[in-house]
Structure formats: structure tokens, C-alpha cells
N, C-alpha and C positions, 0 to 999 in steps of 0.2 A: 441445481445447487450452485449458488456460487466460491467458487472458489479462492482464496486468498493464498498465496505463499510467500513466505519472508525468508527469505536467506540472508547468511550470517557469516562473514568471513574474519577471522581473529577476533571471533568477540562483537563483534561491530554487525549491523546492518550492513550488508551492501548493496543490497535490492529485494524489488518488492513486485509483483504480477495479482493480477484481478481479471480471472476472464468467466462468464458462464452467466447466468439467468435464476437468481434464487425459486422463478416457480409459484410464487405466492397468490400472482395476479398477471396481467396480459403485459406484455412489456410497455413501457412511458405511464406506468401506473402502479408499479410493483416494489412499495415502500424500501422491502429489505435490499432490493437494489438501488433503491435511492439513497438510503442512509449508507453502503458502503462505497458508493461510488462519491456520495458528498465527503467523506472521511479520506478515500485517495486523493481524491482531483486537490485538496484542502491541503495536503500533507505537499504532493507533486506543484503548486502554488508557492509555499513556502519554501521549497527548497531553491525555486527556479527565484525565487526574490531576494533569498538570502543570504544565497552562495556565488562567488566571484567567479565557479566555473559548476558551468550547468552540468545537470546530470544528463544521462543517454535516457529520452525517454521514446515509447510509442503508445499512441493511444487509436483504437478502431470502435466500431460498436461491440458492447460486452466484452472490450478488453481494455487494459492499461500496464503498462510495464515502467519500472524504473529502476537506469542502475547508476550507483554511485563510483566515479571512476578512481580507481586503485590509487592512480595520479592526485589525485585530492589532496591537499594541503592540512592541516593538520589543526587550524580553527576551521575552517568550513569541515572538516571531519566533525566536529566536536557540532559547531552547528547541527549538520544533518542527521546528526545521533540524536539530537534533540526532539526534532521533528518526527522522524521514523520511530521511533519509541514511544513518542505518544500515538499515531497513527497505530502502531503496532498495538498498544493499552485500549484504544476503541476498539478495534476489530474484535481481539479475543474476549471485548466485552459482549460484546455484540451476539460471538458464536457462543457465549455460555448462554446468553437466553435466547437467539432465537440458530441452534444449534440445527434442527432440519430444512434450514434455509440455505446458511453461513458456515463456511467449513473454515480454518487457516491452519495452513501448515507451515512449518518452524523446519527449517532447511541448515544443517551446518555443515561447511564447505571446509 
């Protein structure tokens, strides 16, 4: 199963982790990994383009983490809410329909 977790500090996003193997199919072939690894890497892209101070990220095989630093400024805050919130809208689109694949949990800090 793969696993999605968003954590939430004042309200806000502050970060995001993706690690595990939805299971579906052999791995480099296994859609529901493809489709949420396209929705991080898409969100993790946007933030690193659009904000003056990058976030703390890592990425290995079947994982990816990102966190948004505390330090943040308060338009690039509002930026990255933007982004993470729609990334956040696919996702738990994604685990309503295909739920024994895609799990996300909602983490408040």
C-alpha cells in the first residue's frame, strides 16, 4: 500500500512524505504508483520554482519527503499553501477511489 502523509502545523501544510508500493502491478509498471508519485514530484516542482527559499526535500526509490521551513516568509507561505492543498485535493481524491491501493493520512502537529 502506498502511503501518503500530510502534516499540518497552525492550520498550514508544513509537510508531506510518500513512501511504499501501492501493489497493483510489478514495480515501473504500477499505475497507482505512477499517478501519485506524478501528483508529489508536480507539487515538489512547483514549490522548488516558486518560492525564493526552497524547501528541505529527499527523494530515494518509493520515497519522497518535504518540509516547508518554519523560516518561510509569509508570500511564499501563502504560495506553498497553494500548491500543497491542491496536491493534498488529488491525493485524497485518488484514496476515495482507489482506497486499497492509496492510503493518506492528515497529521496535526
Amino acid at each position: 500500500m502506498l502511503e501518503i502523509e500530510i502534516s499540518y502545523r497552525d492550520e498550514k501544510i508544513c509537510s508531506f512524505k510518500v513512501k511504499g508500493h501501492a501493489g497493483f502491478a510489478p514495480e515501473g509498471q504500477d499505475i497507482y504508483c505512477a499517478g501519485v508519485s506524478a501528483v508529489a514530484q508536480t507539487a515538489l516542482l512547483g514549490l522548488l520554482k516558486n518560492l525564493s527559499e526552497e524547501p528541505r526535500y529527499r527523494i530515494e526509490k518509493g520515497f519522497l519527503q518535504c518540509e516547508i521551513p518554519v523560516s518561510m516568509g509569509e508570500e511564499d507561505q501563502s504560495k506553498a499553501q497553494i500548491i500543497l492543498s491542491t496536491m493534498e485535493t488529488g491525493l485524497l481524491s485518488m484514496q476515495e477511489a482507489y482506497g486499497d491501493y492509496i492510503r493518506v493520512l492528515i497529521r496535526r502537529c
